[in-house]
C-alpha positions in Angstrom: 74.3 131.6 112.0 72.4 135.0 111.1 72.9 137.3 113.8 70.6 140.4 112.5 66.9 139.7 114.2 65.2 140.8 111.4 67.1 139.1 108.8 66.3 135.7 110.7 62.6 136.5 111.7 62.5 137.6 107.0 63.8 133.6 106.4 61.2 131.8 108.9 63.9 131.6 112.0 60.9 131.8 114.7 63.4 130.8 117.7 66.7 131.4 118.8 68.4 128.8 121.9 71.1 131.2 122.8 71.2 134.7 122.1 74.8 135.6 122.9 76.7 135.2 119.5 80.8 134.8 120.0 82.5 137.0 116.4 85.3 134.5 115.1 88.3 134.9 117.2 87.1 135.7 120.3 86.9 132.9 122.0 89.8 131.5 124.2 91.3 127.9 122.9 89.8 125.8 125.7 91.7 122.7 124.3 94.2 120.3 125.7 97.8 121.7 126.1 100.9 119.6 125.9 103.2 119.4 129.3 106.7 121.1 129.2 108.3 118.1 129.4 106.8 116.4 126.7 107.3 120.0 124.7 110.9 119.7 125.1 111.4 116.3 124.4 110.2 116.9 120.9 112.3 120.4 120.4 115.1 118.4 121.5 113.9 114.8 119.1 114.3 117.6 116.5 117.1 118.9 117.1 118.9 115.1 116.9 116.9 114.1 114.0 118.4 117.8 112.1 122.0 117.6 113.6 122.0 113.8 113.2 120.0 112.7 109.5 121.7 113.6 105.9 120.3 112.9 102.5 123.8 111.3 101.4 126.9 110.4 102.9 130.3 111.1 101.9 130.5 107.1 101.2 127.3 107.4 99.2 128.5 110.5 97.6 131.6 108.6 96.0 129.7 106.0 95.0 127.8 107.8 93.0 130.6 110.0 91.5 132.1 106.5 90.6 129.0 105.0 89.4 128.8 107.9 86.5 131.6 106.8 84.9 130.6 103.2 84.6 126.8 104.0 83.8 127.0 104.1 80.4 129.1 100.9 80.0 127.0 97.7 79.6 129.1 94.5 81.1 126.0 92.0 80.7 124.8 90.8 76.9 121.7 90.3 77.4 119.6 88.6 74.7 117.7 89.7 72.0 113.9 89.6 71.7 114.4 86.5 68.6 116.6 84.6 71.1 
């Protein structure tokens, strides 16, 4: 939106609805804003999910301690591309 007068009249902008122009960021957020409750509830979701989730195990950590020195072994012949 141009708001210099003459700049709009110079491009063909005969009419202007509302004159009051609003710079970015200074208008107030008019949206919807979450309860307290429900705000909590998710801080505290978080909170169990972080406290309570891990990427491994200590059972899955051994597993894969144990798996590397078997990996390399190959205890299935599997057949060749002429058989």
């Amino acid at each position: 939106m141009l708001k210099d007068k003459n700049e709009r009249l110079r491009i063909g902008i005969m009419q202007v609805l509302e004159e009051s122009f609003e710079d970015y960021g200074q208008n107030i957020y008019m949206g919807l804003e979450p309860a307290d409750s429900w705000t909590d509830f998710v801080i505290a979701s978080k909170e169990v999910m972080k406290n309570s989730l891990v990427i491994y195990s200590k059972a899955t950590l051994g597993l894969i301690s144990l798996w590397k020195k078997y990996e390399c072994m190959l205890f299935l012949q599997l057949p060749s591309k002429p058989d």
